[in-house]
N, C-alpha and C positions, 0 to 999 in steps of 0.2 A: 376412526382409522381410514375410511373413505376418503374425507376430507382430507386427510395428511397425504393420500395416495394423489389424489386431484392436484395440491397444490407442489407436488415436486415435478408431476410432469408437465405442469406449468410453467415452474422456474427450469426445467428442463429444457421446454420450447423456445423459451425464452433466450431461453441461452445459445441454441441454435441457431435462433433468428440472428442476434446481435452478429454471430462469428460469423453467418453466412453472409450479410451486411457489412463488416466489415474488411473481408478479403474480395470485397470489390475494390477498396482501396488499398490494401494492406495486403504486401507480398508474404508468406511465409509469419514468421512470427509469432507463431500457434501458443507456444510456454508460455511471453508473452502477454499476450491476449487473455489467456486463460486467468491468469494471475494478474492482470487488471481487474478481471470481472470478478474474481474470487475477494477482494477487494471492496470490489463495487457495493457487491452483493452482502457484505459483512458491514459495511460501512467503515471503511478502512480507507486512509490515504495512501498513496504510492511516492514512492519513489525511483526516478526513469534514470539509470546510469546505463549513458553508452557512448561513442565516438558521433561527432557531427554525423549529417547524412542518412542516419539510420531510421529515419522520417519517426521518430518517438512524439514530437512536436505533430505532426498529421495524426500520428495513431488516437493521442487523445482528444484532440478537433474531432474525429470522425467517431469515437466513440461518444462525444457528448453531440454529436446531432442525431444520431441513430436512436441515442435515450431521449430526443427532444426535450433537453435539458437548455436553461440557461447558460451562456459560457461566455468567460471571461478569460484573456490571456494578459498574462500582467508578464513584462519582460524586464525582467531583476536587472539592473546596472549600478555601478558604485556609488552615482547621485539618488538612487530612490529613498526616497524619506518613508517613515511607516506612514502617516498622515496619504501617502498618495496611493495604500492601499487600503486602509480603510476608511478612509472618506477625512474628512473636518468642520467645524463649527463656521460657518459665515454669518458676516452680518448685515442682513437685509433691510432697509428701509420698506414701510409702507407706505406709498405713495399718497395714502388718503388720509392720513393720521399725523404722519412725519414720524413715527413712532418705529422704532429701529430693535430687532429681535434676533436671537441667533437662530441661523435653520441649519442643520444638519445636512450634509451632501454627504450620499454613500459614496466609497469607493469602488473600485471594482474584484473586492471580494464578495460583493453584494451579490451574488451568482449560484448558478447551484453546483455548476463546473468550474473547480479556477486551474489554468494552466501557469504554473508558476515555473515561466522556463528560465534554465541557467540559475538557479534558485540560490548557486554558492559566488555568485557575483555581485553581494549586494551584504554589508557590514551586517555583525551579528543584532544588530540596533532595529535596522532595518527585519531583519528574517523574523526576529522575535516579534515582531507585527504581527504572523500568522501563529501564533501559539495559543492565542486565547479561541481564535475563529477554531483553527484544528480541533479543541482538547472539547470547547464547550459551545462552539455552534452560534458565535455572538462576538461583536468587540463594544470594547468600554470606548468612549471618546466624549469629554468635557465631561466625566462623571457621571454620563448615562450609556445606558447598556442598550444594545440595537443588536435585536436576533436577526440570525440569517437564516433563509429561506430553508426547508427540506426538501428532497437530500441535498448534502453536500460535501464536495468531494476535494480535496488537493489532491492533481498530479503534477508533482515538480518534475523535470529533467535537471540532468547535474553533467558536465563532458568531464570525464576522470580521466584524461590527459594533459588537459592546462590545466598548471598553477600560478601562475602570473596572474596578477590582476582577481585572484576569484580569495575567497572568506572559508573556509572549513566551516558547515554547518554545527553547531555547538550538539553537544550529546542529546541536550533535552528538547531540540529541533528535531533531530535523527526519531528520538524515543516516541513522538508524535506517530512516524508515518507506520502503518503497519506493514508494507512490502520496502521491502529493498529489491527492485528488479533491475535486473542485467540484461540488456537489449544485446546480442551478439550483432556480427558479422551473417548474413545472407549465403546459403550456396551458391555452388556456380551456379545451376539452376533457376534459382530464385533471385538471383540479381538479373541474368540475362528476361527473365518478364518483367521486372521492375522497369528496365531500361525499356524493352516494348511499350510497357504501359507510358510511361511518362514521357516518350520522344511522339508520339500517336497525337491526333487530334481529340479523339473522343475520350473522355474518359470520362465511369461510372458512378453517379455520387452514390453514397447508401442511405437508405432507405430508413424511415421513421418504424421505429420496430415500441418503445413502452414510451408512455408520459410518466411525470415525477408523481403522481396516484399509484400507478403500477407498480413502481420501483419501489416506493415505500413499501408497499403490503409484500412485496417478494424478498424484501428487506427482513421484514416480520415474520414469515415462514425459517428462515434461514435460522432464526434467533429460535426456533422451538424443535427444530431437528435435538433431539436424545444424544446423546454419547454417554459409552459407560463409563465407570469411573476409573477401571486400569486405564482405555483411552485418554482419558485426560489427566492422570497420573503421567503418563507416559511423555504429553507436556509439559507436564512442572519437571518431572525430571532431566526434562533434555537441557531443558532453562537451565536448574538449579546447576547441572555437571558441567555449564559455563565460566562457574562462577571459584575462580581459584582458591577463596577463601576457607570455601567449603568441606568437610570434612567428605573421605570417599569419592574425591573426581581424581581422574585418570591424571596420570603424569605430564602426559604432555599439555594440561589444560593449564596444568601449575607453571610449565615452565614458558609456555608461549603466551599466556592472557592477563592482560593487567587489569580488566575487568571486565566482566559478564553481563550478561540480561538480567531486566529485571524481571519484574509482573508482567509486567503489560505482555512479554512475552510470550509466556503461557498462556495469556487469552486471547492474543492475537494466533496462536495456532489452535486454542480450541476454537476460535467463532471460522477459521480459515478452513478448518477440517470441517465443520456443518456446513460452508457454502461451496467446498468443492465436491462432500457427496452429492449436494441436493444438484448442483450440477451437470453430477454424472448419472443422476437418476435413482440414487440410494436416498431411503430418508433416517441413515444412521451413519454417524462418523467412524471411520475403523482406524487402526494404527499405519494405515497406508496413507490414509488422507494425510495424517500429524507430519510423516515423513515427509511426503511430497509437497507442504508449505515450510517445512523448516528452515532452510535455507535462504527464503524471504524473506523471512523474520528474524533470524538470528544473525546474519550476515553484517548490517549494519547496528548492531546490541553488543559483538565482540569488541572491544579495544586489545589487537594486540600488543606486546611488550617490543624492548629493543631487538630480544634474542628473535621474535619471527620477522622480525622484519631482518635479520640483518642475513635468515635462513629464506629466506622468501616466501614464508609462510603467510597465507592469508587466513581470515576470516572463515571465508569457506572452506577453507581445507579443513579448518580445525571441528565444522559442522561437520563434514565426511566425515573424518574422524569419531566423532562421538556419534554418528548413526552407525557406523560402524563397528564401534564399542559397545554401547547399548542395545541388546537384544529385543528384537521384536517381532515375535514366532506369534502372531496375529490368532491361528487355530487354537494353539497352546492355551493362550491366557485367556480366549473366549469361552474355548471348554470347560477349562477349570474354574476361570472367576479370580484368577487371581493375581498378581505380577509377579516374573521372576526375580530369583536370588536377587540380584543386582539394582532393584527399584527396595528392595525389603534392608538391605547394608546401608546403613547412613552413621554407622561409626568405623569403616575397615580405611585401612590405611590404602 
């Protein structure tokens, strides 16, 4: 028990340090931030949607030198071939032999960071390049398989105001990243320092805070944090009440969703909910945690239908929506041991 108390206020400090490190360069953006690292720390990919400007491209440069991490930035365009991200076969002469051999040249997903910006400007041909590196940490090329380094990380950015010229990531791209994050607009506040900062001469790089050793093993605590089993009922449920087909989801799931989350859902907010307690200094996940990554994770898992779109319903509303539906009296179900009415109905209309 000692030991488990030691290593949360580790990844505790830890986590301190990075966010202290990184609002040397990074105005505001705290959600964010948090939900990069919650990510980080699960071993989760991101996905960065926001309007130019909003320096999402700096945030993850500055987050992969702070973890003195390798970093690669690969800049998606309609001519990138997959070959130019995971490397190809050449063939070398040796000069002493004459005897001519293929050698394999990595590309630059060979990293332990890859910034894969503008990620929906480059043909579905092209993206599926990163599907096997994402899922299993390697790519195939000429028939042989070349692992990549640990950890490793995609953060894509995506501008969700052009559509000219850019590709709609395919579902099973999407289903890869574990966040779907939403970079906002800056206060008044928070833009007037930005502007300080960046019109100034000096400014502060951040500071080396873990090596890829450290991040493994703080990787590995995360993965043994507890949660009980209503806790992580309480994720399948939220998944499963996405899912229109399903017997007992709410009305408005039927009439605005053409389809739902799958799995990967539910363990992207059980492993989200053990890295943002250990985070905040808990070494147990509660149904605050489930809540407050849901939205990450489910956001880009909804496909709405014609009816919300033509209401203006998104994705996220339809999360509110069912956090709002689904009851979660945290004292209740801890005391008792058990989930309400509405987790136990799986045949009510």
């Amino acid at each position: 028990m000692q030991d488990d108390v030691q290593a949360v206020q580790q990844l505790n400090a830890a986590f301190q340090r990075i966010t202290s490190e990184l609002s040397k360069v990074i105005v505001g953006q705290q959600q964010v931030i948090e939900e990069l690292l919650i990510a980080l720390f699960a071993r989760g990919h991101c996905l960065l949607v926001g309007v130019p400007g909003l320096a999402k491209t700096l945030m993850i440069r500055s987050l992969a030198s702070t973890l003195s991490l390798k970093f690669n930035r690969i800049q998606f365009t309609p001519d990138l071939m997959p070959s130019d991200i995971t490397g190809t076969d050449v063939i070398q002469e040796d000069k002493r032999t004459g005897q001519r051999e293929l050698r394999f040249l990595p590309g630059p997903v060979f990293a332990n960071v890859i910034l894969a910006d503008e990620i929906n400007r480059t043909p579905p041909k092209t993206q599926a390049a990163l599907l096997e590196a994402m899922q299993e940490h390697q790519v195939t090329v000429g028939g042989q398989r070349h692992s990549l380094s640990e950890p490793f990380f995609v953060l894509a950015t995506q501008n969700p105001i052009e559509h000219e010229g850019t590709y709609p990531l395919p579902e099973a791209q999407l289903d890869r990243f574990m966040f779907h994050v939403q970079v906002g607009y800056p206060s008044e506040d928070e833009e007037l320092e930005i502007v300080r900062r960046t019109t100034a001469e000096d400014q502060q790089p951040a500071a080396v805070t873990l090596d890829a050793e450290q991040i493994l093993e703080l990787t590995r605590i995360v993965r043994r944090v507890p949660i009980a089993d209503h806790t992580a009922r309480y994720a399948l449920q939220l998944a499963r009440m996405t899912r229109a087909n399903q017997p007992g989801v709410p009305d408005f799931v039927r009439d605005y969703v053409m389809w739902g989350a799958g799995p990967r859902a539910s363990q992207y907010m059980v492993l989200g909910s053990k890295a943002r307690a250990v985070l905040q200094g808990r070494y147990y996940a509660s149904l605050e945690d489930i809540r407050a990554v849901a939205a990450p994770v489910l956001r880009h898992r909804i496909k709405t239908n014609f009816n919300a779109d033509a209401e203006g319903i998104s994705s996220d509303d339809i999360v509110r929506r069912l956090l709002d539906t689904i009851p979660a009296d945290s004292e209740r179900n801890e005391n008792r041991g058990r989930l309400p009415q509405v987790f136990r109905t799986t045949d009510a209309g």
